[in-house]
PDB file of N, CA, C and O in Angstrom:
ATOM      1  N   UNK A   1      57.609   7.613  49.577  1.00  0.00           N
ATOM      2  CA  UNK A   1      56.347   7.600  50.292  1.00  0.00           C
ATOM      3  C   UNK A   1      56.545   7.988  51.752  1.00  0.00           C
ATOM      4  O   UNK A   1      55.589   8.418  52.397  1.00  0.00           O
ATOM      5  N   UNK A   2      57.696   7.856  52.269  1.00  0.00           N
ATOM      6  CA  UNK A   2      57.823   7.957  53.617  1.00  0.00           C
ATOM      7  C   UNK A   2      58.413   9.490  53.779  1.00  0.00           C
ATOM      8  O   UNK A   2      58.616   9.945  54.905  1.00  0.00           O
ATOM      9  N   UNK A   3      58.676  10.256  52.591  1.00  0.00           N
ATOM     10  CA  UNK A   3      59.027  11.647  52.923  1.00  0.00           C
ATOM     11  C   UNK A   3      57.880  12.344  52.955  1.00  0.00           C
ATOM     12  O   UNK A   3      57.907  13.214  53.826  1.00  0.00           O
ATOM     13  N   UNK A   4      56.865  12.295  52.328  1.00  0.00           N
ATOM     14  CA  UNK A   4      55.814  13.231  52.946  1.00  0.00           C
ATOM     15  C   UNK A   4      55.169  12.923  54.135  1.00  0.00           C
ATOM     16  O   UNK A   4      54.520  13.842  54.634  1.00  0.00           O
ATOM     17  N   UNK A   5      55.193  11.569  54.867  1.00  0.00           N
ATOM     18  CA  UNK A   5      54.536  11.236  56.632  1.00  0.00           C
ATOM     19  C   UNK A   5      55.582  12.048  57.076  1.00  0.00           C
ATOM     20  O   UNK A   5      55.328  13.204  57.412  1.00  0.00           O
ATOM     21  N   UNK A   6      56.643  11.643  57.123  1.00  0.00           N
ATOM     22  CA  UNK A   6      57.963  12.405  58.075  1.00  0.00           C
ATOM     23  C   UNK A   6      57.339  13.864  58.084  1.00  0.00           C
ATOM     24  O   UNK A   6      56.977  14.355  59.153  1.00  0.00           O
ATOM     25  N   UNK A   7      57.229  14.485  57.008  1.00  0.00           N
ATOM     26  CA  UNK A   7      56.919  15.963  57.188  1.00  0.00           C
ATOM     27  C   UNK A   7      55.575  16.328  57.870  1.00  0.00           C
ATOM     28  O   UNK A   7      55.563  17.328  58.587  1.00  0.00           O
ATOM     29  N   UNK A   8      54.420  15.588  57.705  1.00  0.00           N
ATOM     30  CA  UNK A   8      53.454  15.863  58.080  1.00  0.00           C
ATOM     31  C   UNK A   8      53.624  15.787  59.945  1.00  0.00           C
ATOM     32  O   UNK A   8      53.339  16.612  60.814  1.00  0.00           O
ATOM     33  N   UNK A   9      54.065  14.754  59.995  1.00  0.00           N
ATOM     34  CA  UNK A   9      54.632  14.086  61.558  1.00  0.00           C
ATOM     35  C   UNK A   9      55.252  15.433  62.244  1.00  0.00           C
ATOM     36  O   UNK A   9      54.680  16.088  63.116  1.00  0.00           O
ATOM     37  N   UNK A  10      56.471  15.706  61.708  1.00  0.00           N
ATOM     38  CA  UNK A  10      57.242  16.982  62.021  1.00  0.00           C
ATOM     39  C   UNK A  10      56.185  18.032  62.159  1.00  0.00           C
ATOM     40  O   UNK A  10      55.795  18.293  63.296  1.00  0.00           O
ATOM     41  N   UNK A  11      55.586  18.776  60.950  1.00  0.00           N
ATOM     42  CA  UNK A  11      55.129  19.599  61.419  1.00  0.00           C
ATOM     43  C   UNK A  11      53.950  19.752  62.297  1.00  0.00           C
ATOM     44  O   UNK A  11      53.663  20.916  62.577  1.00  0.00           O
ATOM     45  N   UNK A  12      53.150  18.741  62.827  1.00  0.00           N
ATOM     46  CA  UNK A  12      52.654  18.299  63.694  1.00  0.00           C
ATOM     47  C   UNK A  12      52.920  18.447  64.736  1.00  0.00           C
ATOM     48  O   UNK A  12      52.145  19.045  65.483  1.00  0.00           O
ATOM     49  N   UNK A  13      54.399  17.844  65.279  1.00  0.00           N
ATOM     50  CA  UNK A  13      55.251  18.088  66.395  1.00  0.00           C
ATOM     51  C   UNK A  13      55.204  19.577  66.470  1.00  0.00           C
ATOM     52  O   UNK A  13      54.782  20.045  67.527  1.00  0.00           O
ATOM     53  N   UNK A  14      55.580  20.428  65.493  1.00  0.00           N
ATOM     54  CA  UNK A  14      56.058  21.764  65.747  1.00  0.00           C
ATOM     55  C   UNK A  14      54.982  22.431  66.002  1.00  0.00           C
ATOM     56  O   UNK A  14      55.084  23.261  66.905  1.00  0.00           O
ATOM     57  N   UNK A  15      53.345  22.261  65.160  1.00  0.00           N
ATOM     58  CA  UNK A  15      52.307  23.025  65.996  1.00  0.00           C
ATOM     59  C   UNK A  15      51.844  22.771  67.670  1.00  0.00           C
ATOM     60  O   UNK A  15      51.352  23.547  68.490  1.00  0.00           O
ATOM     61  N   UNK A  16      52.136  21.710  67.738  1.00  0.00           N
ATOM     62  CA  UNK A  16      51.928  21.488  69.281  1.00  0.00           C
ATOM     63  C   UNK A  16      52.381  21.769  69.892  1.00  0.00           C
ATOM     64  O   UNK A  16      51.824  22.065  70.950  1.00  0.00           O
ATOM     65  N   UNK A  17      53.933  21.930  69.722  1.00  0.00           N
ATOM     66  CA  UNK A  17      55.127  22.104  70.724  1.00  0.00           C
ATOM     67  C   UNK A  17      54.491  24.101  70.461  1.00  0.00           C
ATOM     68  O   UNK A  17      54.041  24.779  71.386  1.00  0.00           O
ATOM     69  N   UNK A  18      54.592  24.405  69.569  1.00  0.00           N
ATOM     70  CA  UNK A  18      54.291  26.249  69.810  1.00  0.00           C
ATOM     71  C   UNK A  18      52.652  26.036  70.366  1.00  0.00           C
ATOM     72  O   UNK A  18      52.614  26.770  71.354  1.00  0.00           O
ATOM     73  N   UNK A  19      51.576  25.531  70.249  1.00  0.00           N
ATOM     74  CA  UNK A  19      50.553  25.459  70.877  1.00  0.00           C
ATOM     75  C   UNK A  19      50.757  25.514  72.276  1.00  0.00           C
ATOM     76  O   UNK A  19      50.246  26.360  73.010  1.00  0.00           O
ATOM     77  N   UNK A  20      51.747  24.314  72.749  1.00  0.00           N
ATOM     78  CA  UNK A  20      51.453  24.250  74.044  1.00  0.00           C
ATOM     79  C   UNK A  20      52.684  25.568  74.721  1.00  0.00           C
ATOM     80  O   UNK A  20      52.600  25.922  75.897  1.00  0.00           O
ATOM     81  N   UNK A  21      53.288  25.899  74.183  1.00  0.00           N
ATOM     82  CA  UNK A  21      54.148  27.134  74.668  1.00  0.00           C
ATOM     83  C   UNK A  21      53.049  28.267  74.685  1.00  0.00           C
ATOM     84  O   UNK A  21      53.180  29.114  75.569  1.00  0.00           O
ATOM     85  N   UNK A  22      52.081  28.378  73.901  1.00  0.00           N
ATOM     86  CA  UNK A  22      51.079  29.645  73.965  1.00  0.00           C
ATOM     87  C   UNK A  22      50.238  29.292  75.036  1.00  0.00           C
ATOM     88  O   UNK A  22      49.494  30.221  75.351  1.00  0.00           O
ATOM     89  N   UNK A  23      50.137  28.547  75.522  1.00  0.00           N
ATOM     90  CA  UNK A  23      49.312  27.640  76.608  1.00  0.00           C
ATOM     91  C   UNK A  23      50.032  28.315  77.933  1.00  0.00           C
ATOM     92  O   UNK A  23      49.554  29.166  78.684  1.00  0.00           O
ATOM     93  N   UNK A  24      51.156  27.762  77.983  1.00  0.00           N
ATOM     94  CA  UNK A  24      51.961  28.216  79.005  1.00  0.00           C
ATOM     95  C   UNK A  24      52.399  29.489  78.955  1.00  0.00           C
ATOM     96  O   UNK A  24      52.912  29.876  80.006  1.00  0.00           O
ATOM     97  N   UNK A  25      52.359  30.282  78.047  1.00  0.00           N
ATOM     98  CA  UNK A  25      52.794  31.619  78.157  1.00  0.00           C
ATOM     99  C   UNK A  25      51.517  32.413  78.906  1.00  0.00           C
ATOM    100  O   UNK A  25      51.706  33.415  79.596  1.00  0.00           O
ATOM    101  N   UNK A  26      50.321  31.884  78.699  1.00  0.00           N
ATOM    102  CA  UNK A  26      49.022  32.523  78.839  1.00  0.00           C
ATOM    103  C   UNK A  26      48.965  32.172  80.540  1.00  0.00           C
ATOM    104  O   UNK A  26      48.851  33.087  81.356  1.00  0.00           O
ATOM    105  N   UNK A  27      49.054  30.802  80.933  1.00  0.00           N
ATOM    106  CA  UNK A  27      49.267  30.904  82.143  1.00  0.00           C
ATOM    107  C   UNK A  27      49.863  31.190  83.034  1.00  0.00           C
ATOM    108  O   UNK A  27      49.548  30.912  84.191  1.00  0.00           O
ATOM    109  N   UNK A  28      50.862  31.813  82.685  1.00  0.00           N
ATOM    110  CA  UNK A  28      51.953  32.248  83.515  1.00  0.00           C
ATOM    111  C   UNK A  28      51.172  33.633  83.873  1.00  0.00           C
ATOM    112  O   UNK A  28      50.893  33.654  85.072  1.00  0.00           O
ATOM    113  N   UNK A  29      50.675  34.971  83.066  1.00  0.00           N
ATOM    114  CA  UNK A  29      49.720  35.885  83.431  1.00  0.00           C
ATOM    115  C   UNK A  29      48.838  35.740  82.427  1.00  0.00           C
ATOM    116  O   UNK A  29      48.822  35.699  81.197  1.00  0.00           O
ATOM    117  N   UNK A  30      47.762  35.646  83.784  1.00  0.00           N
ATOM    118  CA  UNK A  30      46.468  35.310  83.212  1.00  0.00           C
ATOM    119  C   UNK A  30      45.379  36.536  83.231  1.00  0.00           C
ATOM    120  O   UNK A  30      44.148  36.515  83.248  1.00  0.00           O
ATOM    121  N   UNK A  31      46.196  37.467  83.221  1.00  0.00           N
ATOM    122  CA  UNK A  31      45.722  38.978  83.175  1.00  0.00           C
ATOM    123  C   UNK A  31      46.513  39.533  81.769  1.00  0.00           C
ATOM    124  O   UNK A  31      46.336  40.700  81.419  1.00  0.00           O
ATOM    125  N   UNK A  32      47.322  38.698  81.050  1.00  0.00           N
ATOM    126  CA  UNK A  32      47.625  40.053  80.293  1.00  0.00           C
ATOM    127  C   UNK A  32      46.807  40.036  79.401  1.00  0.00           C
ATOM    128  O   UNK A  32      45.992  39.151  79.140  1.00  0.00           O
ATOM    129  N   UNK A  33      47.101  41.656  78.554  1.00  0.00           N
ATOM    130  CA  UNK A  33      45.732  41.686  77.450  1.00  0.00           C
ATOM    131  C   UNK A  33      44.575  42.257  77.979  1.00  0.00           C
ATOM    132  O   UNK A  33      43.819  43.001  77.356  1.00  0.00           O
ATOM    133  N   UNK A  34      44.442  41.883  79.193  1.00  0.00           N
ATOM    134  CA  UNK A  34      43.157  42.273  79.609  1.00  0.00           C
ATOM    135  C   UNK A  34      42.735  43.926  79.716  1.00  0.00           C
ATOM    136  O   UNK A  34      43.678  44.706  79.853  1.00  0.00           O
ATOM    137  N   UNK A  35      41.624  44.377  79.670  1.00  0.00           N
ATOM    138  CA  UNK A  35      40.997  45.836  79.250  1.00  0.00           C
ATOM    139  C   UNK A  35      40.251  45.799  80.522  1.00  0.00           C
ATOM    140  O   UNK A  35      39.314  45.104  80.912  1.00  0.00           O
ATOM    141  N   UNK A  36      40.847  46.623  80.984  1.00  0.00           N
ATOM    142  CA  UNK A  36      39.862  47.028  82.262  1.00  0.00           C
ATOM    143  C   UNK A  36      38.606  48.195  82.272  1.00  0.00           C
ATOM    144  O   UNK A  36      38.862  49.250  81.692  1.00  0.00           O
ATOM    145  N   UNK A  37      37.816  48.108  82.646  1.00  0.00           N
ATOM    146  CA  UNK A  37      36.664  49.433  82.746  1.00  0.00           C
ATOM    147  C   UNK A  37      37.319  50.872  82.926  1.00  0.00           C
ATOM    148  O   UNK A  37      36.771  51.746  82.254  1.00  0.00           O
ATOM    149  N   UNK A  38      38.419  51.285  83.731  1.00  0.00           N
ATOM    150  CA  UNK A  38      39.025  52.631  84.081  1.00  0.00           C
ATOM    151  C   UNK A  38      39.778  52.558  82.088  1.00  0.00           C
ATOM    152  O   UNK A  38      39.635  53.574  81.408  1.00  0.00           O
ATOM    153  N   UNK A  39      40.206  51.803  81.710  1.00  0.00           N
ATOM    154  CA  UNK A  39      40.469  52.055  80.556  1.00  0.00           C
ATOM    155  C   UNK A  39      39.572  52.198  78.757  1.00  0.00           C
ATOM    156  O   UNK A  39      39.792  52.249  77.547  1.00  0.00           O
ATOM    157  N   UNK A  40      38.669  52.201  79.628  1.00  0.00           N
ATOM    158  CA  UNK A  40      37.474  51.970  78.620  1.00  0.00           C
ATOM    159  C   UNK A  40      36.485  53.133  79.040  1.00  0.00           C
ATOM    160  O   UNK A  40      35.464  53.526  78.474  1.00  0.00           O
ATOM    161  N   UNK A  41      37.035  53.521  80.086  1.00  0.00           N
ATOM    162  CA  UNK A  41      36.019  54.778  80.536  1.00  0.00           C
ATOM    163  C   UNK A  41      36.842  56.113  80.081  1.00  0.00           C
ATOM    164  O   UNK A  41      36.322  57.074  79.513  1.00  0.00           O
ATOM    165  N   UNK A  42      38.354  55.990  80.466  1.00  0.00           N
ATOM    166  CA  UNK A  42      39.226  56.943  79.318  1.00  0.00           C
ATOM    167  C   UNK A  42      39.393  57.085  77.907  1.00  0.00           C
ATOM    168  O   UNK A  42      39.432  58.119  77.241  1.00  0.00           O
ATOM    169  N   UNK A  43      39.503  55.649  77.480  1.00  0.00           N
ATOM    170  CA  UNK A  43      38.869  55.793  76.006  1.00  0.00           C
ATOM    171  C   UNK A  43      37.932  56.857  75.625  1.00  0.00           C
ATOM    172  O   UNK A  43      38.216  57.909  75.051  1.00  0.00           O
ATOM    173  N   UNK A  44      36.925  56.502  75.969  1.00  0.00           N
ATOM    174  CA  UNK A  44      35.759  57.354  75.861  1.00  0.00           C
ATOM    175  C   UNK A  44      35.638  58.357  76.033  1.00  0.00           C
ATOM    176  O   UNK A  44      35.042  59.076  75.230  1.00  0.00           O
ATOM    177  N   UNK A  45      36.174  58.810  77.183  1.00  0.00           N
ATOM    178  CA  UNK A  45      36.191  60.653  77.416  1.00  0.00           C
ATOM    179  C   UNK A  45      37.086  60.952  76.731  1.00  0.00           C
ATOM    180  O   UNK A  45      36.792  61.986  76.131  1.00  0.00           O
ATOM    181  N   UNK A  46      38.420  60.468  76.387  1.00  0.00           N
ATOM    182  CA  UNK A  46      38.920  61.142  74.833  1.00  0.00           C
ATOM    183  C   UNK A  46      37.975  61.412  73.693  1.00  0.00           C
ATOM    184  O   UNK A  46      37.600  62.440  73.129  1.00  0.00           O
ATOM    185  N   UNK A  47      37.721  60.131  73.552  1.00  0.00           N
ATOM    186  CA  UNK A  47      36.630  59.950  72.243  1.00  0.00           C
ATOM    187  C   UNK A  47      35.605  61.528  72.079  1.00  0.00           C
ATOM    188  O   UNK A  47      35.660  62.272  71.100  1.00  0.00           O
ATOM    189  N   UNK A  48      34.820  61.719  73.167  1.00  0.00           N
ATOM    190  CA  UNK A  48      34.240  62.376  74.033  1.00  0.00           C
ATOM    191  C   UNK A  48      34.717  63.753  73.466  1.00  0.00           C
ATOM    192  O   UNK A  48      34.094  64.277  72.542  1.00  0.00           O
ATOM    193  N   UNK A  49      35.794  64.326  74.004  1.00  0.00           N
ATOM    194  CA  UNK A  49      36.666  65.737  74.254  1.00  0.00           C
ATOM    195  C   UNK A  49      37.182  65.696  72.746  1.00  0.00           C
ATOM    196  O   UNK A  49      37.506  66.679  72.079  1.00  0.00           O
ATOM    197  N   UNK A  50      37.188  64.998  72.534  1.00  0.00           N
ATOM    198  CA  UNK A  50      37.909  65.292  71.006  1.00  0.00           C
ATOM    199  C   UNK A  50      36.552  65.900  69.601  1.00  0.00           C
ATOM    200  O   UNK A  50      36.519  66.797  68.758  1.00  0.00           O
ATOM    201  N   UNK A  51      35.622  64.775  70.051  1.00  0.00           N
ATOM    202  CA  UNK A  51      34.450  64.763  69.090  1.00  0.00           C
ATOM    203  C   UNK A  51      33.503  66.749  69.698  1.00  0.00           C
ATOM    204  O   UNK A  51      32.654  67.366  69.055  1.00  0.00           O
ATOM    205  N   UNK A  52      33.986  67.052  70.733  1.00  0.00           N
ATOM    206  CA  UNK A  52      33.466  68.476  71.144  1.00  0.00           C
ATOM    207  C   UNK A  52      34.421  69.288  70.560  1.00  0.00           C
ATOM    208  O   UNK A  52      33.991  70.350  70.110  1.00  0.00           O
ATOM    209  N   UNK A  53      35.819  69.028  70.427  1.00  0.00           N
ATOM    210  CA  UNK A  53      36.469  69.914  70.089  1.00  0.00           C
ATOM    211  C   UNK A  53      35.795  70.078  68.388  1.00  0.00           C
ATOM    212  O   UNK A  53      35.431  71.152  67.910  1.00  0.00           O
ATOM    213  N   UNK A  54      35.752  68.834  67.719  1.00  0.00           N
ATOM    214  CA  UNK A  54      36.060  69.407  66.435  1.00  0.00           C
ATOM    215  C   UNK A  54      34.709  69.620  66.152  1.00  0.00           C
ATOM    216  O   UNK A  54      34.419  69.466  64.966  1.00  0.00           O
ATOM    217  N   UNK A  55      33.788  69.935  66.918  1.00  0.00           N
ATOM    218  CA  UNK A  55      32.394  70.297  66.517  1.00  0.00           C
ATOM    219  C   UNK A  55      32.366  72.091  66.946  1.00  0.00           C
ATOM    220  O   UNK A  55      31.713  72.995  66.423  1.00  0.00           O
ATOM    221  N   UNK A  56      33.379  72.134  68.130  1.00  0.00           N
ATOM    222  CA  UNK A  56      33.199  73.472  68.160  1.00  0.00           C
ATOM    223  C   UNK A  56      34.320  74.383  67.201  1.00  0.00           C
ATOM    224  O   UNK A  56      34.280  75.611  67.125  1.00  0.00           O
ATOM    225  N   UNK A  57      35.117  73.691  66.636  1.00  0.00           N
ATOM    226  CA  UNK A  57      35.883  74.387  65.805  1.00  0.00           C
ATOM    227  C   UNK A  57      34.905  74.494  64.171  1.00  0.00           C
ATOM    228  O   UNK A  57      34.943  75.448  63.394  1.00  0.00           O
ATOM    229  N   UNK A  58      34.053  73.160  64.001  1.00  0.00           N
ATOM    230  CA  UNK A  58      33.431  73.296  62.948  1.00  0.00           C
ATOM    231  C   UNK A  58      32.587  74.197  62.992  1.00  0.00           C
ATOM    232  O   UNK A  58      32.326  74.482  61.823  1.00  0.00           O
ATOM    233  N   UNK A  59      32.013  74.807  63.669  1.00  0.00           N
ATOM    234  CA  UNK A  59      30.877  75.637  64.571  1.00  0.00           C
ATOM    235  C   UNK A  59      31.482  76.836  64.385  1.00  0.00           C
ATOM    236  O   UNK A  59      30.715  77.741  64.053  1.00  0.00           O
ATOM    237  N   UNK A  60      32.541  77.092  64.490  1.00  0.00           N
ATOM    238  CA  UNK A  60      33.563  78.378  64.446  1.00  0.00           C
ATOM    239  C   UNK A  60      33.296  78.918  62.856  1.00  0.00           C
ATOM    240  O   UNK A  60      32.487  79.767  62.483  1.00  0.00           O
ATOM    241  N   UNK A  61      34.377  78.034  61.956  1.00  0.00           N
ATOM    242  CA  UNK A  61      34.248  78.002  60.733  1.00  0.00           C
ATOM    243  C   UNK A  61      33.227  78.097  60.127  1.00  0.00           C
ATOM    244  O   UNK A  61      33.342  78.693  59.056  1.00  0.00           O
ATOM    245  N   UNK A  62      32.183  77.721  60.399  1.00  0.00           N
ATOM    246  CA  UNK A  62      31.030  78.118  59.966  1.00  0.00           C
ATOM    247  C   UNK A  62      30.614  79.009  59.549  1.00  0.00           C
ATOM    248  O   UNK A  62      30.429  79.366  58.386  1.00  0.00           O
ATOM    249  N   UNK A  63      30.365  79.603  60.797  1.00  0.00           N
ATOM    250  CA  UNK A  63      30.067  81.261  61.145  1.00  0.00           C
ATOM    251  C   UNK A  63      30.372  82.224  60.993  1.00  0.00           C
ATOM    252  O   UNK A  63      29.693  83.240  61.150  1.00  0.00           O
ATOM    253  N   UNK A  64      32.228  82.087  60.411  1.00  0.00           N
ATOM    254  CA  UNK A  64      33.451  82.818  60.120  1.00  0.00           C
ATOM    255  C   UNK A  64      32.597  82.930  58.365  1.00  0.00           C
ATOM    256  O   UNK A  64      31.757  83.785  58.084  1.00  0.00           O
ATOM    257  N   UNK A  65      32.939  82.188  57.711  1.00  0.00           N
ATOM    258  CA  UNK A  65      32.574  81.763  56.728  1.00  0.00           C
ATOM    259  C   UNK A  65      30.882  82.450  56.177  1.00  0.00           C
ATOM    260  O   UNK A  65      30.700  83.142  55.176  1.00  0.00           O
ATOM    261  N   UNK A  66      30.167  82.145  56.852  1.00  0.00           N
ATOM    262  CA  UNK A  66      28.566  83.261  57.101  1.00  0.00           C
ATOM    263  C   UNK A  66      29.029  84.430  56.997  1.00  0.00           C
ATOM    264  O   UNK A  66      28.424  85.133  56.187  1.00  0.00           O
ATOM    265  N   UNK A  67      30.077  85.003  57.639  1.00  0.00           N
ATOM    266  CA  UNK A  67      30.280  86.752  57.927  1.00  0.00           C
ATOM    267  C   UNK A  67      30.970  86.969  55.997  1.00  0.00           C
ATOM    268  O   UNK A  67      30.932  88.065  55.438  1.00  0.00           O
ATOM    269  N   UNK A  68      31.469  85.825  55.383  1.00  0.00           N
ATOM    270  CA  UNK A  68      32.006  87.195  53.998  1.00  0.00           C
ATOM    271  C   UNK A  68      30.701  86.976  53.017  1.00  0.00           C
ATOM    272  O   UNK A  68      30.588  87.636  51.984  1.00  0.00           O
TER     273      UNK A  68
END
């Protein structure tokens, strides 16, 4: 009866002890992870330049394709 408390106990200990290490890892920088607007505004103009490219290549093909 007392081997399954021991374990429950233990692993108890062990989520807390890694809980509170994620605690402290987070405070140490409290910026990381973070997404800034200049990176969300590049996102996008990729997103952007890419979605023109393959519209003007589809646009190409098209038309290529019309001529036989």
């Amino acid at each position: 009866m007392h081997y399954p408390l021991l374990m429950l106990h233990l692993l108890g200990l062990r989520l807390t002890d890694q809980f509170r290490q994620a605690l402290d890892a987070k405070a140490e920088d409290a910026e990381r992870g973070s997404v800034t607007i200049e990176q969300v505004a590049w996102a996008a103009a990729v997103i952007a330049i890419v979605a023109i490219a393959v519209a003007a290549i589809k646009a190409y093909v098209t038309s290529q394709v019309g001529r036989l």
